[in-house]
N, C-alpha and C positions, 0 to 999 in steps of 0.2 A: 848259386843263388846270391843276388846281389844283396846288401846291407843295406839297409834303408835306415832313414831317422828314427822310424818309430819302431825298428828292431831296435835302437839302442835307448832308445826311450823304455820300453819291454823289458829290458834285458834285467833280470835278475841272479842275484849271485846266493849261494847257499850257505846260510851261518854258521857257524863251525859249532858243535856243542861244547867244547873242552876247555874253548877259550873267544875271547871275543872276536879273533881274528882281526879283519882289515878293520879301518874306519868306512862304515856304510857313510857316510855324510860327505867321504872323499871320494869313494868310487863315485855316487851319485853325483855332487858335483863334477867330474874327469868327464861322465859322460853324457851330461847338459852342457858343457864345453863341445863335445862331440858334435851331439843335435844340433845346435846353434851354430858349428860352423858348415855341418849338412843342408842345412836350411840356407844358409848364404851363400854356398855355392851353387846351390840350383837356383835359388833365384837370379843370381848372377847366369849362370848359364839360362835360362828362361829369356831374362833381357835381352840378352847377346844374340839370341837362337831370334826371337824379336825383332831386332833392330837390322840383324843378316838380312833378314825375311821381306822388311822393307827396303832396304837399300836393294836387293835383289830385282823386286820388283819397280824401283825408279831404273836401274839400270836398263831391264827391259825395256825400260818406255823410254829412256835417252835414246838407247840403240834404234827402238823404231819410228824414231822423231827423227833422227839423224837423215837418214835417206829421202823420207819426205820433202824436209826441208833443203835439202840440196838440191832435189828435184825442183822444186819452187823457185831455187834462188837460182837455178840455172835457167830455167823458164825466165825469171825477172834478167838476168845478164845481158841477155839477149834484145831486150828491149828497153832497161836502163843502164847509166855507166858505173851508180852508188851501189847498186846491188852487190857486188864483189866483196864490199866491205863488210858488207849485211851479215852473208853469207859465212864468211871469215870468221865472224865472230863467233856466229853463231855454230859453226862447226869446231871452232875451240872452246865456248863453252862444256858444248858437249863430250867433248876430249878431255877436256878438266872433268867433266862430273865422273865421266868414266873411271878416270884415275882412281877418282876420291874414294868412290865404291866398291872399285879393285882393293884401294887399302883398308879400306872400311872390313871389307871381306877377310882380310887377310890379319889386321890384327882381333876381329871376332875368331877367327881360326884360332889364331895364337892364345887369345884368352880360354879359349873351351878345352884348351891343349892343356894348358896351364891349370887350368879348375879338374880336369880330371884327373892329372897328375899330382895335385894336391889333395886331391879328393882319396885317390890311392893309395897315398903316403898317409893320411890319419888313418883309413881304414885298415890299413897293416899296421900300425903302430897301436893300434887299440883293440887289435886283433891278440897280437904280442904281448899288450897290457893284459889282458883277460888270459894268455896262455900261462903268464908268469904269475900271474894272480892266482888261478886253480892249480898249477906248479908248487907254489909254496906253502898254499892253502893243504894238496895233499901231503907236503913234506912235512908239515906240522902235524896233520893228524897222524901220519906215521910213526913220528915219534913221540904224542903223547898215547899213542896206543901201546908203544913199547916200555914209553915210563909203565901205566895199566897196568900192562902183564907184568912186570918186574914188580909193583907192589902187590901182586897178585897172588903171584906166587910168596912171597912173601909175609905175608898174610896167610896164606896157607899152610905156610911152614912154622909159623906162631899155632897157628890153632892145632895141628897134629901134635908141636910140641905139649901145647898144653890139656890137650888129650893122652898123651902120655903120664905124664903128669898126674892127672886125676885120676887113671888106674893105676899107678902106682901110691898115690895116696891110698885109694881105696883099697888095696890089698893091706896094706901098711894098717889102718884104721881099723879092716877086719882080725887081721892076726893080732892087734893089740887089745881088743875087744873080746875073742874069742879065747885069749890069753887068762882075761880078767874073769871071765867064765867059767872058765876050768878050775883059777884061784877058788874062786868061790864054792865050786862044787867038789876041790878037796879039803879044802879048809875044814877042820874039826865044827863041830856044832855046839857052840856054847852052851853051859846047863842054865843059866838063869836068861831067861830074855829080862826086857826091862817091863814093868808092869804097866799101863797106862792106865791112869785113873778116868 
């Protein structure tokens, strides 16, 4: 499938959630540079494709004026002595336009050669821009996903700790408790309580 401008017009890229990633206002701009030079080589090829199209079609009518006119000026030869000059010219005219439109043809050729081979070279290189873009885009999220899991675990190994921790207080808290309990319950029973008035 060919690329077109308004695939890269289209084109969107995916935010990274971990980190702000690329600058969106630079890819955007890289590839409005894009479009813009998409848009000038087809119109350039358009013109060309145009311009081929008519010189194409003068040539045909040089070519079939050529004949005519010879036919004519040999007619005229015949019966004047100027004619030959006539003739002359007019058949090197037509031999110059021919040229012109041979060359015409031939550097339209060269420019369409040139435009698509420019045209190919952005489209690889912004192909390669986007590769290298999602390339490092997943190599960051790789490793913020492995920072992640490293404080992850991490994190988990605090809180077992301190689950540990709090059943062992809590044992601790119980037997000192259960301790003071028993004081109490063999402790002697004083004979006076205090009296409240």
């Amino acid at each position: 499938m060919a690329l077109t401008p308004e695939d890269v017009v289209n084109k969107r890229f995916t935010i990274t959630k971990f980190r702000d990633g690329y600058d969106l206002d630079q890819v955007d701009d890289f590839l409005d540079e894009v479009v813009a030079e998409f848009k000038r080589y087809e119109d350039e090829i358009k013109a060309l494709t145009e311009e081929k199209q008519k010189l194409a079609e003068q040539l045909e009518a040089a070519k079939a004026g050529v004949p005519a006119q010879s036919t004519a000026i040999a007619e005229k030869a015949a019966t004047e002595e100027s004619a030959p000059a006539t003739g002359a010219v007019s058949t090197s005219d037509a031999i110059k336009s021919s040229n012109m439109l041979q060359l015409a043809s031939e550097l339209h050729d060269k420019y369409i050669h040139e435009g698509e081979t420019k045209r190919d070279q952005l489209i690889s290189e912004a192909e390669q821009t986007a590769h290298d873009l999602v390339s490092t885009a997943q190599k960051q999220r790789s490793k913020e996903l492995s920072e992640l899991d490293k404080e992850r675990k991490k994190v988990e190994k605090n809180i077992a700790s301190l689950r540990e921790f709090e059943g062992e207080y809590r044992n601790t808290l119980r037997s000192y408790i259960q301790g003071q309990i028993r004081e109490l319950e063999n402790s002697p029973e004083p004979d006076n309580y205090p009296v409240l008035d």
